[in-house]
C-alpha positions in Angstrom: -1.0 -45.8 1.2 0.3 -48.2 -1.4 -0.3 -45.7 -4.1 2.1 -43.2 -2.2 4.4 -46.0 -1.2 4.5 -47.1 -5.4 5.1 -43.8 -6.2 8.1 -43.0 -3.3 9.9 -46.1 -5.0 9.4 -44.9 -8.7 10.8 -41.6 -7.5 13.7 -43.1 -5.8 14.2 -45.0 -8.6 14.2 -42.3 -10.8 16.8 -40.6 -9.3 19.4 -43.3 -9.1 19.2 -43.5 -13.3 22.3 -41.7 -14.4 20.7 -38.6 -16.3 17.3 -39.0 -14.5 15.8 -35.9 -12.9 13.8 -36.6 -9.5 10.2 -35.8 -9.5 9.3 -33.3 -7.6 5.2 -32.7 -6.7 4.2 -29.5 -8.6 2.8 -26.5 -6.1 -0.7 -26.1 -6.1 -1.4 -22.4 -4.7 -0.4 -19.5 -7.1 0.9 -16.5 -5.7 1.9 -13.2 -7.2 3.7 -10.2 -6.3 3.6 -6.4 -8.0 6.8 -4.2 -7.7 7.1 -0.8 -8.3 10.0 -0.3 -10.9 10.1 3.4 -11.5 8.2 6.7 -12.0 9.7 9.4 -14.8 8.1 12.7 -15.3 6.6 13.0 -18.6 5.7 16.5 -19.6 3.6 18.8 -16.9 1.6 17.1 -14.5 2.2 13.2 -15.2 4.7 10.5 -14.2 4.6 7.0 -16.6 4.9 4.8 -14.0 6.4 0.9 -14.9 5.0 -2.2 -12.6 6.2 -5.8 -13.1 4.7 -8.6 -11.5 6.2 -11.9 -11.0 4.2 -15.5 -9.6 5.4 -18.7 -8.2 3.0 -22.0 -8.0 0.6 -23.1 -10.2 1.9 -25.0 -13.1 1.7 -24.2 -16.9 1.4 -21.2 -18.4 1.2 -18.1 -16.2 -1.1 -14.9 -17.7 -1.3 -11.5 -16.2 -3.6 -8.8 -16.0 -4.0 -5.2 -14.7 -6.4 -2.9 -12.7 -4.8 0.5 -12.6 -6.7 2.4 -10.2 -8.4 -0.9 -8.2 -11.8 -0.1 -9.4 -12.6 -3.8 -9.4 -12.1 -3.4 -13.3 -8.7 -4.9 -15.1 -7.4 -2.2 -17.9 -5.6 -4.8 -19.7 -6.1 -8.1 -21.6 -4.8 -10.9 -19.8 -1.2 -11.3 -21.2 2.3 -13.3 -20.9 4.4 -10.4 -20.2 4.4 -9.4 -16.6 6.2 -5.5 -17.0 3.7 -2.8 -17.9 3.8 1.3 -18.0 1.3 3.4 -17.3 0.9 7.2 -17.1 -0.7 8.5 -13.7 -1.2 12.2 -12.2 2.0 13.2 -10.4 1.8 14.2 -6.5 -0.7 10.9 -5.9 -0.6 8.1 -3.9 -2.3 5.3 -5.9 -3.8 1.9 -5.6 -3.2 -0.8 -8.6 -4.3 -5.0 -8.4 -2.6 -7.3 -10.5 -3.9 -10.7 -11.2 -2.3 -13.8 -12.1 -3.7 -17.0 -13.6 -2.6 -20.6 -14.6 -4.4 -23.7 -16.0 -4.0 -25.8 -12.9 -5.5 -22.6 -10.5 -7.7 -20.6 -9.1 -6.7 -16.6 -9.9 -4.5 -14.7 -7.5 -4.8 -11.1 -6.8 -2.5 -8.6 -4.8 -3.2 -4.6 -4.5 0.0 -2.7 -4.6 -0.1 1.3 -2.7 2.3 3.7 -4.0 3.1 8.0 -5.1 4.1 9.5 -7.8 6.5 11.9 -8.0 6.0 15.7 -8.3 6.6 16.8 -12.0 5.1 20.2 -12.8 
């Protein structure tokens, strides 16, 4: 209790220094979300397909990777950027995962459902 007490007062005296910026605890649980951003016929029987993803929590550095057809396997190399394409059948309704990690937690996964157009 003192320890919390000590560090309520150092807070609130932060925030009374002209310039200061209150500390704030940093969230612990990293979450992540995949959007579908569009689908654009390319040529016969296939639609390139762009996904972002975007995370809140964690702290640090956040990394992304990608399973393309939820086989349990990620297609990519973990990477910074969160916006990838990728060229799918047309006329399908498709599974993809996205994962998300950070220094400070565990990994977070979430399976996006969604159909391509018709193209041929």
């Amino acid at each position: 209790m003192k320890k919390l007490y000590a560090g309520l007062i150092g807070v609130a005296l932060a925030g009374s220094i002209v310039g200061a910026v209150p500390a704030t605890a940093a969230p612990t649980d990293l979450q992540v979300q995949a959007r579908f951003v569009s689908a654009t016929c390319q040529g016969g029987d296939f639609a390139n397909v762009k996904l972002t993803a975007a995370s809140r929590g964690g702290s640090g550095t956040v990394q992304y990777a990608w399973d393309f057809t939820n086989n349990g396997s990620f297609d990519t190399a973990p990477s910074l950027n969160s916006a990838v394409q990728h060229l799918y059948g047309d006329e399908l309704t498709l599974s993809s995962r996205v994962g998300s990690r950070s220094a400070s937690c565990a990994p977070a996964l979430v399976t996006s459902t969604r159909s391509t157009p018709r193209c041929g």
